[in-house]
N, C-alpha and C positions, 0 to 999 in steps of 0.2 A: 534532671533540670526541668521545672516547670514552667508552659509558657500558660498557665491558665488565667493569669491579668493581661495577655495580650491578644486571648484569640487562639485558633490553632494555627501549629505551624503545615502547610501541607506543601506536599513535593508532588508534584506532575513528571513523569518519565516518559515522553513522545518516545516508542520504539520504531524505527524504521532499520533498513539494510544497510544503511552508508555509501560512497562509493570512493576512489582515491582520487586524492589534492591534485597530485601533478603527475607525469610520467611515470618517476620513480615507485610511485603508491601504486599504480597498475598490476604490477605482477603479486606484492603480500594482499594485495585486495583480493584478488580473484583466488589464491592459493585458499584466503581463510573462508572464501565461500563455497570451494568446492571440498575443503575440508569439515566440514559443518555434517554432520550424519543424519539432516532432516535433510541434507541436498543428496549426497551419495551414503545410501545405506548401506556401509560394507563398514566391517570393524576396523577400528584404526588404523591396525598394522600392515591391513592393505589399502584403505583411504588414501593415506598420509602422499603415499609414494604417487599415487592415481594423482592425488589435487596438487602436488610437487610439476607432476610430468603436463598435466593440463594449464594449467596456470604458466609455465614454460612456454608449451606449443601455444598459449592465444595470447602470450604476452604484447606481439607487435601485430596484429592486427583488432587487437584494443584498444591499444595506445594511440592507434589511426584513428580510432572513430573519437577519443578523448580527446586529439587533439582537434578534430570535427567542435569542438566547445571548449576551446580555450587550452586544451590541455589536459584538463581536472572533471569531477562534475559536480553540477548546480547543485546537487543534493544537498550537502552542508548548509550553505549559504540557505535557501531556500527552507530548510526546516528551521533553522534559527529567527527566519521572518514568522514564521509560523509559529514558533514558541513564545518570540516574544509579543505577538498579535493575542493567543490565548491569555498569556499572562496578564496582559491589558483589561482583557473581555472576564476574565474570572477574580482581578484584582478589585473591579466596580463592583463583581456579582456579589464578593464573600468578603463584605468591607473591614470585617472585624477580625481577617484571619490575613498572616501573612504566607503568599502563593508564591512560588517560586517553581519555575517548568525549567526541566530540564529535557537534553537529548543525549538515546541511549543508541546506540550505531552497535549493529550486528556483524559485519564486515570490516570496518573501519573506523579511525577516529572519529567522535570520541567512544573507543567501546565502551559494553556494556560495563566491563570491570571498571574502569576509570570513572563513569558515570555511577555506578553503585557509591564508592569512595567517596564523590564530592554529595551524593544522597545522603551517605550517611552523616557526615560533619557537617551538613545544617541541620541534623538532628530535627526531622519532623516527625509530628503526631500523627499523620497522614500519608500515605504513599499511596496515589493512584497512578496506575500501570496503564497508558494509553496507548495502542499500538496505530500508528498511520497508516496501516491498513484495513482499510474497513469490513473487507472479506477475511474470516479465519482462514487458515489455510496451516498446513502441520509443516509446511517449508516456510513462514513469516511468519505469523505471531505464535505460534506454539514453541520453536528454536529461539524466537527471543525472549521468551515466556522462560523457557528453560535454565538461558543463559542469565537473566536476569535473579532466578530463585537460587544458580548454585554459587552467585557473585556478594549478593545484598544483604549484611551481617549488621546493617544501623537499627536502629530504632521508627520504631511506630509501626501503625495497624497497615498492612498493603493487601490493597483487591486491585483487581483486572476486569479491566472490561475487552473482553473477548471479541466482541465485534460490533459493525455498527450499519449493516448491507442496504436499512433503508432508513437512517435517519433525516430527518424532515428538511433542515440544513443541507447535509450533503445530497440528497438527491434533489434539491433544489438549484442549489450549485449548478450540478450535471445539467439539468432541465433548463438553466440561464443559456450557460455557454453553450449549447447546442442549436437552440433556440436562434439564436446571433449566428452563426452559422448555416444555420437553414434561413433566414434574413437575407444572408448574403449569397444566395444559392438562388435567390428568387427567381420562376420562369424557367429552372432548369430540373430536371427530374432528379433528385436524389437520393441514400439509401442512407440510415445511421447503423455507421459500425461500431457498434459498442465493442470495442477490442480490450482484452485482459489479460494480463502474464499467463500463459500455459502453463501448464503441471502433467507432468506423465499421467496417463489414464488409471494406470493402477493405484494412486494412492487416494483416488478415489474410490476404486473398485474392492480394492486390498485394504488399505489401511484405511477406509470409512470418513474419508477427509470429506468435510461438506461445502469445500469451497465455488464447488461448478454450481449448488444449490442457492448461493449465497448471491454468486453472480447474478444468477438467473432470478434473484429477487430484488437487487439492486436496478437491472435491466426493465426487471417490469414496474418498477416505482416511478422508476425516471422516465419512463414512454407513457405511462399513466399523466404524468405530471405535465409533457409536452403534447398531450393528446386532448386534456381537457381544454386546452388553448390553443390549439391549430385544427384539433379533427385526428385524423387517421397517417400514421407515418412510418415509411416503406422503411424496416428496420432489421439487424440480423444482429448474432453474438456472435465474438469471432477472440483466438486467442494468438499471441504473438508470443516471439523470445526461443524457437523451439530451438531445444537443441538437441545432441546423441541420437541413436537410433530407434531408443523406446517408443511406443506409440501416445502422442501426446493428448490431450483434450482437445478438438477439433471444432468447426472446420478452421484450420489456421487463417490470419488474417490475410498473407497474401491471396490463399486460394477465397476469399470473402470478394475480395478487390478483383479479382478474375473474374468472380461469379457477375457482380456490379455491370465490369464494361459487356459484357458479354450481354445482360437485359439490355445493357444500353442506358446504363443510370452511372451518375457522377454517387460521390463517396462524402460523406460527414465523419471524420474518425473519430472519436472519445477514447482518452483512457480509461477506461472504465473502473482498474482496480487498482489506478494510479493517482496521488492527491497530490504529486510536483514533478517539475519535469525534470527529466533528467537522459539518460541516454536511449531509454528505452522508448521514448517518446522524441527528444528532440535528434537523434540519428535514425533506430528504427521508422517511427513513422513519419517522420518531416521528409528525412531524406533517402533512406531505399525504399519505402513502399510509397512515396510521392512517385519517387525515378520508376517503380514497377506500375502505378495507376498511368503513369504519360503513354510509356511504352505499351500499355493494354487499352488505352482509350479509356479510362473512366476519368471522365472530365467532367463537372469539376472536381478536384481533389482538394478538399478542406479538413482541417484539424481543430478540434474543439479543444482550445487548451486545458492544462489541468488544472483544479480548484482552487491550488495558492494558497493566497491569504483574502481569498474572497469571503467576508464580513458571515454571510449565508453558512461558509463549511466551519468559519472558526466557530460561531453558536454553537453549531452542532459537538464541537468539542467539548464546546464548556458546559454544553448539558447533560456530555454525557461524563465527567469529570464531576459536575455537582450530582448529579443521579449515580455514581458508585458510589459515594461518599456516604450512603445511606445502606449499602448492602454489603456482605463481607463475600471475600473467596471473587470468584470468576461469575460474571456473567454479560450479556451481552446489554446494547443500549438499543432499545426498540425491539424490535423482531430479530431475532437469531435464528439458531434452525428450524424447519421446518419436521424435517423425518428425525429421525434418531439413530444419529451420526454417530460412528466409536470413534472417530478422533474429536468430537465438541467437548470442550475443558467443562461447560457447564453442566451438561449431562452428566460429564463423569465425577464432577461435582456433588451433583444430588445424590449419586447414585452411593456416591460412597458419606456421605450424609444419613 
């Protein structure tokens, strides 16, 4: 079927993690995340029974922090403002082509499989692969990367873009909402904690994951960007979410918030590798590490909200959605990695090129 008197047709696939709707969704949510072999690398036949018995034991003290927000989490909702905000901002950009964004959920509805399905029955000429994470990372966009290639049997040409650590947009974004928050900090001595999901140490060490690099170039975009308009700004990188006994990427964010009250400076938090809110931000850092900054004295304790559907990060999408649209296979939007990472899809792109 040809749509070449209309234009092309293209499909947008926002990939993110998912979370569950209500109570009941708690428990198959957290099973298919700890069942995912980019989270726990052990072969299935012992996986399965692990993310069974885990998913079990954190059942009800998930479902406390879910219902900490309604019940469910914002994430759905929240990416759906965001799809349809791009669809807006790329429907102006590419007037002669018909856009259509969808959302591909790694954990939960709507998964990738059901999202492949309705990809392929609009039958596009185009499939770009957007992950809302803007840090690669071989636990988020490489598992949905994966999930996606062994799901998507439709039609048309599909590229990826790999990552996005300093697009001009999104660290602009950052650099707003922080900005507002150091505003509202005025007269009090503060630090920004640019705080990001943890990853066990070794899949960077081990498997060549280049996400602490990534961080650490999104970090320095966005203190660049708030430095050329205030001067110099007392800041640190810090990582949240740990869990098990592995040795995580460090220094964690509570022991960040220790370090703060202890100079005797209050706290700025950002999500750093986070573009909505959701549990990891609106319980994690609202509400235990709010309740651990009182208890330690870092006062003030402020949170930089996440980017949304702030006008600044959607650009950023849709330029980096018109800018694949021009290259095949995987590659990043602006600067990607910097060394030469064995898990960067684009490297190993060329390489087998």
């Amino acid at each position: 079927m040809s749509h070449t008197n209309l234009g092309r047709r293209i499909a947008v696939v926002l990939f993110n993690l998912g979370g569950p709707d209500d109570q009941a969704s708690v428990k198959p949510f957290l099973f298919n995340l700890f069942n995912d072999p980019a989270i726990i690398g052990l072969p299935g036949i012992f996986r399965t029974p692990l993310a069974k018995l885990i998913s079990s034991r954190r059942e009800t003290s998930a479902q406390a922090n879910y219902a900490l927000m309604g019940g469910g989490s914002p994430l759905l909702p929240e990416t759906r403002r965001q799809a349809e905000a791009l669809e807006a901002v790329l429907g102006a950009r590419l007037g002669g082509d018909e856009v259509k964004v969808f959302i591909g959920m790694r954990y939960w509805h709507p998964l990738t499989e059901e999202t492949a399905a309705e990809v392929a029955a609009f039958g596009p000429d185009e499939v770009v692969l957007l992950p809302l994470y803007p840090q690669f990372s071989t636990t988020t966009t490489e598992s949905s990367l994966k999930a996606w290639n062994a799901a998507y049997a439709g039609p048309g040409v599909s590229r990826a873009v790999c990552c996005y650590p300093a697009a001009t947009g999104w660290v602009e974004a950052q650099a707003q909402a922080i900005g507002e928050k150091l505003d509202e900090a005025v007269g009090q001595p503060v630090r920004v904690l640019f705080s990001a999901h943890g990853i066990p140490e070794k899949l960077v060490t081990g498997k060549g994951d280049p996400y602490q690099e990534q961080i650490e170039t999104t970090v320095a975009a966005v203190v660049a960007a708030i430095e050329a308009r205030r001067g110099p700004i007392d800041h640190a990188i810090c990582y949240q979410s740990r869990v098990g006994p592995m040795k995580w990427l460090g220094p964690s964010t509570p022991e960040a918030i220790e370090a703060a009250a202890k100079d005797g400076v209050g706290v700025v938090v950002t999500p750093i590798a986070f573009v909505s809110e959701h549990i990891e931000t609106l319980v994690e850092l609202d509400i235990e590490y709010g309740e651990l900054a009182s208890e330690k004295g870092a006062s003030p304790y402020l949170r930089a909200p996440a980017v949304g559907i702030e006008p600044l990060f959607i650009d950023a999408l849709a330029d980096a959605t018109v800018g694949a649209l021009s290259h095949a296979g995987v590659a990043p939007f602006g600067q990607g990695c910097k060394a030469d990472w064995k898990a960067c899809p684009h490297r190993n792109a060329r390489h087998a090129a």
